[in-house]
N, C-alpha and C positions, 0 to 999 in steps of 0.2 A: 093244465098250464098252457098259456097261448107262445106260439113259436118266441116272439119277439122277447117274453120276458124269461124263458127258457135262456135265449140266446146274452140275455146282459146277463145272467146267471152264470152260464160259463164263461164267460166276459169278466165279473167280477171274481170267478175260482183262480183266473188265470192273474190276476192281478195279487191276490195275498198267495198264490203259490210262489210268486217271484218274491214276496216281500218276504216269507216266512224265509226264503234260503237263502237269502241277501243278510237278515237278521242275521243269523247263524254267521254265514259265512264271513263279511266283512266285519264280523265283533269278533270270530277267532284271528282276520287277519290283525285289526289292532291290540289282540293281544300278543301278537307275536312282536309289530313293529314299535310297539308306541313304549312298551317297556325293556326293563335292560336291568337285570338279564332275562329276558323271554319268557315263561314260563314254560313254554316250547322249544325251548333254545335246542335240546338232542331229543324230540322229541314230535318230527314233524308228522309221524304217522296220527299223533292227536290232529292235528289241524286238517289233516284230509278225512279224518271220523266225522268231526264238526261239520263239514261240509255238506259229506254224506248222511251224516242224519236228519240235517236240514231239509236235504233232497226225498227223505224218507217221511219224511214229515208231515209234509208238504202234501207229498202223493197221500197220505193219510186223511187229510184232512179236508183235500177238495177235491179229492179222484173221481168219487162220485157224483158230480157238478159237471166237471169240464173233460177228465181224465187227463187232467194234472201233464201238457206238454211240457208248460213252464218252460220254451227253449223254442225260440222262433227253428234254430236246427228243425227239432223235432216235429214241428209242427210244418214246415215244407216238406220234411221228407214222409210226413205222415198222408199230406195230399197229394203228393208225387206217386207213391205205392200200395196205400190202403184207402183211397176213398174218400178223405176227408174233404171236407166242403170247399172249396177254392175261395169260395164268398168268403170266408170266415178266416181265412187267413192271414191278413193284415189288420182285421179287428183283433187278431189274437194275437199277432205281434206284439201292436200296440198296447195292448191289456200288459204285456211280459214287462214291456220297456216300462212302462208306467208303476209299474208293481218294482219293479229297478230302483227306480228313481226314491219312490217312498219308502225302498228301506234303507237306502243309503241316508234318507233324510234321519230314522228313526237314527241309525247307528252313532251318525255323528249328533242327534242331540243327546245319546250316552254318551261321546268319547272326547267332545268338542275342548272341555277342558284339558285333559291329557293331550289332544293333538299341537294346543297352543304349546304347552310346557315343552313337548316335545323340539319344536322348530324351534324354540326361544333357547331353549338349553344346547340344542346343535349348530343355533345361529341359520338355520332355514326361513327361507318364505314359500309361499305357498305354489307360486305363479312363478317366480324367478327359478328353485331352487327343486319342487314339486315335494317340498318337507309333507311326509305321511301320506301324500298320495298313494302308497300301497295299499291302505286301509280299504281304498276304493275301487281303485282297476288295473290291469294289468300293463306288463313291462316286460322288455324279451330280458330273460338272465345273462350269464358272464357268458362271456363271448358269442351271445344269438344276438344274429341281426334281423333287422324288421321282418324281409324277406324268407328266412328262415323259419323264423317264427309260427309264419303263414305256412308253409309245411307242415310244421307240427301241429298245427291248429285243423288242418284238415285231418291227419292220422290220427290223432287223442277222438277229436267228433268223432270220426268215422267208426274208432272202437265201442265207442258210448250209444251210436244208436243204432250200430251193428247188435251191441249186446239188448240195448232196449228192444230192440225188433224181433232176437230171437225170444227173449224172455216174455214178451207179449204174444205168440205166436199159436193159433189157439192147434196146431198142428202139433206142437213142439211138445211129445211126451214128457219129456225129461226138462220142461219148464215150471219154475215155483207154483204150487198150487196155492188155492187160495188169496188171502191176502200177503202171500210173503212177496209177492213180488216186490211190491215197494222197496221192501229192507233191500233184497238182492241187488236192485236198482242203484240204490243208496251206496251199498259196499263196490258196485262199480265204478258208482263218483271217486268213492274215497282211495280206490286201486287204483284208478288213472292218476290222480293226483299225486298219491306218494310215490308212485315209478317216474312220474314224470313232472312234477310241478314245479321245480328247479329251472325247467326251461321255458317259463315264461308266464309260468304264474296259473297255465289250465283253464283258461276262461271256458272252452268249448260250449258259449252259450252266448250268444249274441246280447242279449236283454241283460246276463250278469254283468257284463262289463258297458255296455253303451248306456243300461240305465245307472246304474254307481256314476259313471264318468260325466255324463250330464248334471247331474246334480252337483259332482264336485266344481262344473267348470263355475257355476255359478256362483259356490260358496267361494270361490276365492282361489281357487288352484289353474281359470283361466288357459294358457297354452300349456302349461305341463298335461291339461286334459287335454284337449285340443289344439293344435294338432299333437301335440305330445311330441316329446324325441323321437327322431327320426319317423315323425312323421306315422307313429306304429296305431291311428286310434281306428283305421278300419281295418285291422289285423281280425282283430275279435269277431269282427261283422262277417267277413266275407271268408275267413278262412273255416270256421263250424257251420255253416249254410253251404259251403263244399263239401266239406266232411261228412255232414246229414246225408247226403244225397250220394253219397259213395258208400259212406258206411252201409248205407239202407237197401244200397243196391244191391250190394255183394250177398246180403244176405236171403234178399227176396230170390235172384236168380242163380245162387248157386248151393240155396242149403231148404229153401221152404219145399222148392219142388219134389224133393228126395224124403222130404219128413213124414211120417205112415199115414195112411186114411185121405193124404192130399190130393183134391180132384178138383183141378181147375176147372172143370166145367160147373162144380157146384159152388164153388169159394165165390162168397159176395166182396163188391167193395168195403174193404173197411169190416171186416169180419174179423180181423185177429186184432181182439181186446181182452185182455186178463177182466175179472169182474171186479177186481181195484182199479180199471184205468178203463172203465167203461165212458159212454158217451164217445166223445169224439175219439178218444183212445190215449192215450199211452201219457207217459212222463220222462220228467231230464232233468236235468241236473245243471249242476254249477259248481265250480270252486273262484279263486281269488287269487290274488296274488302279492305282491308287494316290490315295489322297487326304490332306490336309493337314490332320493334326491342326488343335485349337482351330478353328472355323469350319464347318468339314466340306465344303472344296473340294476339288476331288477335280485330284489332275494326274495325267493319263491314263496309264495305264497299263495296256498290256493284261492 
């Protein structure tokens, strides 16, 4: 297979790995928002599983193609400390956000009906009022501000591919063999989220929330996407592409060097790849969130 068509290969893995978690992820958030009572209503540890199966899924399914970043995070801190291709880094952005964007399309053309009924029954618009915009992207929770937010959004990343990096880590005795990485992967989505997704919904994925919120600005939801309350729509962007890159730090230089058989002198670029997150390496995740029209409080939602 010649490089070029290799590389739209990973190019398109990376593109339905966004879409397959987006699927997931934004059809459990409308099922949380759009009905009443919830099906989720005491019950949010389901909608961070949803999540994270998604996340597992995902990595199942196109690991072997791209190795399954799915997570611009993940895919800068993957060429910041293991090797990956610097060329290839903004084609695989792109590929995420895009893969974003088309599942957010898919979601709403299952939930388009319920979304109406929704606004209509609470007396919401889309653009004014941001009725179900949670289905799509996130929103800082009860008393987080923008600012804040961005804190959290570097600490949750930084856990996510702190844990990715050791779980990929081909030093790492006591890392999943096999193919269980994914799952493990997965259950770390779904752990960050129920510890923490209250506070602002856990995008820690750049592509989850900037491709959802692009599509919606254009369906109709306008500045509630863009620039959104207070102003919070590069929250998701810049605060897990921090995170990536701290989380990934902490782990390269204060746990891989200590791990058994490690010799820098022999460790290649880009060598620590589990054999489900081969090629360029590794995967991420995504959750969702959901926030309340009028006000712009956000009820968590991964």
């Amino acid at each position: 297979m010649s490089e070029r068509k290799r590389f739209l290969g990973e190019l398109i893995s990376e593109f339905i790995a966004v879409l397959i978690i987006i699927i997931f992820g934004d059809s459990v958030a409308a099922m949380i928002v759009l009905y009443d009572p919830s099906p989720y209503q005491n019950a949010y540890w389901g909608v961070a599983i949803v999540w994270g199966l998604g996340v597992t899924f995902a990595i199942y399914a196109t690991g072997a193609v791209s190795g399954t970043h799915a997570n611009p995070a993940v895919t800068l801190a993957l060429a910041l400390y293991r090797g990956f291709s610097w060329k290839k880094v903004l084609p695989y952005c792109a590929a995420q956000v895009l893969g974003g964007i088309a599942g957010a399309a898919v979601v709403y053309l299952n939930f388009h009906p319920v979304i109406d009924h929704y606004n209509m029954t609470h007396h919401f618009t889309r653009a004014g009022d941001g009725g179900a915009a949670g289905v799509f992207f996130t929103h800082p929770g009860l008393a987080v501000t923008a600012m804040h937010s961005f804190v959290v959004q570097i600490v949750l990343t930084a856990v996510l591919v702190f844990g990715i990096f050791a779980i990929t880590c081909q030093y790492n005795t006591q890392a999943p063999q096999a193919n269980s990485g994914a799952l493990i992967i997965g259950l770390l989505v779904a752990a960050i989220g129920a510890s923490s997704g209250f506070l602002d919904a856990w995008a820690i994925n750049p592509a989850r929330d900037f491709g959802p919120r692009t599509f919606a600005y254009f369906a109709g939801w306008g500045a509630s996407a863009f620039p959104s309350p207070q102003h919070y729509w590069w929250v998701p962007i810049a605060g897990p592409l921090v995170g990536g890159v701290v989380g990934a730090g902490i782990y390269q230089f204060t746990l891989r060097p200590f791990m058994p058989n490690y010799n820098p002198g022999t460790a290649l670029p880009g060598s620590d790849v589990t054999p489900e997150l081969t090629s360029p390496k590794v995967t991420t995740v995504k959750p969702s969130p959901v926030f309340t029209p009028t006000g712009g409080e956000a009820t968590p939602l991964p």
